[in-house]
C-alpha angles and dihedrals in degrees: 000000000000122000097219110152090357103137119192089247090045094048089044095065093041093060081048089053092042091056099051125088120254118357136163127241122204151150156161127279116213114058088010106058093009130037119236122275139201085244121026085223079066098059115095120170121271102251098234103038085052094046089041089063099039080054088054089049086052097054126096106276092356115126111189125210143184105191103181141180086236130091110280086242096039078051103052088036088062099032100048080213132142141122119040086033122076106221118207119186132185098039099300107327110084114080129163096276086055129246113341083248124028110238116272119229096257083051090060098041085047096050079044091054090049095050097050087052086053097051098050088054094057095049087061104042116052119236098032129114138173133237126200130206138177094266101013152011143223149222114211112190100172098120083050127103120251090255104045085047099052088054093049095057087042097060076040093056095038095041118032107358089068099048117111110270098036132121116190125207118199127204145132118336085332146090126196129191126196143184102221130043108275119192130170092197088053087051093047091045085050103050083037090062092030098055091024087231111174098220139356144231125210126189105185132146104181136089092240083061091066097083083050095053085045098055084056090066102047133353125201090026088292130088099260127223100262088065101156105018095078119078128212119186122187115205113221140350119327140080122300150161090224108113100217127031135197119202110228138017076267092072092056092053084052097055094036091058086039089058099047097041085061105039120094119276095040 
């Protein structure tokens, strides 16, 4: 099990979160388990991170997530995961018994409104493209240059991204617009009382992680009593509200086969 990114206060919390009773372990997938693509059809999982977290599903008290920004189905097709992992799509909302409500019919003409607008946007500005998903859709302008994709998320942000009915999620090189409210801190609040973990850990690199790192720290708008016992770690360079940080995909690999070498079970 290599060390890589493993700090003594890092490792320190980890052997706190290894010792509790039942806890959740989840993460992001791209730039977590996989590292970030060009196109996000390019980005399969990295073997051991991937085994790393299907060995901590398989210990004593341990649940294991992805909750990624992708389609439940996109996610499951990249990955090749499934039981034991709980795989969570659109931000949050999308479980395996689908979304919560099912999409009314002003919700579907306005994500085909928005989709529409992105594509038209992509077919103007080069290196753009366009994703759809059951509640939302996103423009990637990643293979673009600086300055056509800054223009991109600008026509985003001043067209659809401001209609009524619209929620907007902002990350790298991306921007994502949904019909419904998405939240990866709802989803990890969901899958903590559902399953009565203790605690739980969160991997995530990405803007769009950051309500879920915040939802380790207080629930309800107040700290909550398992302070400390919940551990948020941001990949990679950028602020955060995460409390600990690992450099590289590498990192996550590290903590994932940490976890799993010290839960019960092992």
């Amino acid at each position: 099990m290599s060390a890589h990114g493993i700090g003594d206060e890092l490792r320190e919390a980890l052997d706190d979160f290894c010792r509790l009773g039942r806890v959740l372990v989840a993460s992001d997938y791209d730039g977590c388990i996989a590292p970030i693509q060009p196109r996000p059809e390019l980005a399969v999982p990295n073997p051991d991170s991937l085994a790393a977290l299907l060995a901590c599903a398989e210990r004593r008290d341990t649940l294991a997530a992805m909750i990624s920004g992708r389609a439940r189905d996109d996610l499951a097709a990249i990955s090749g995961a499934g039981d034991p992992l709980v795989l969570v799509g659109s931000h949050g909302a999308e479980f395996d018994t689908g979304f919560d409500q099912p999409l009314t019919v002003d919700q579907q003409t306005l994500l085909d409104r928005i989709i529409a607008e992105f594509r038209s946007i992509a077919e103007k500005i080069p290196g753009t493209s366009v994703e759809t998903k059951p509640a939302s859709t996103t423009l990637h302008v990643r293979n673009a240059t600086p300055e056509d994709g800054d223009v991109a998320l600008q026509l985003a942000n001043d067209g659809p991204a401001g209609w009524h009915g619209v929620h907007a999620t902002k990350g790298k090189a991306v921007i994502e617009l949904a019909v419904i409210e998405t939240s990866k801190g709802l989803a990890l609040d969901r899958l903590r009382e559902g399953y009565g973990a203790e605690a739980v850990l969160y991997l995530g690199d990405d803007v769009t992680d950051e309500k879920a790192f915040a939802h380790l720290l207080r629930r309800d708008g107040a700290p909550h009593d398992g302070r400390g016992k919940d551990v948020g770690i941001k990949v990679g360079d950028g602020k955060t509200a995460a409390e600990f940080r690992v450099p590289t995909t590498d990192g996550v690999t590290a903590v994932l086969e940490y976890v799993a070498a010290h839960r019960p079970g092992a």
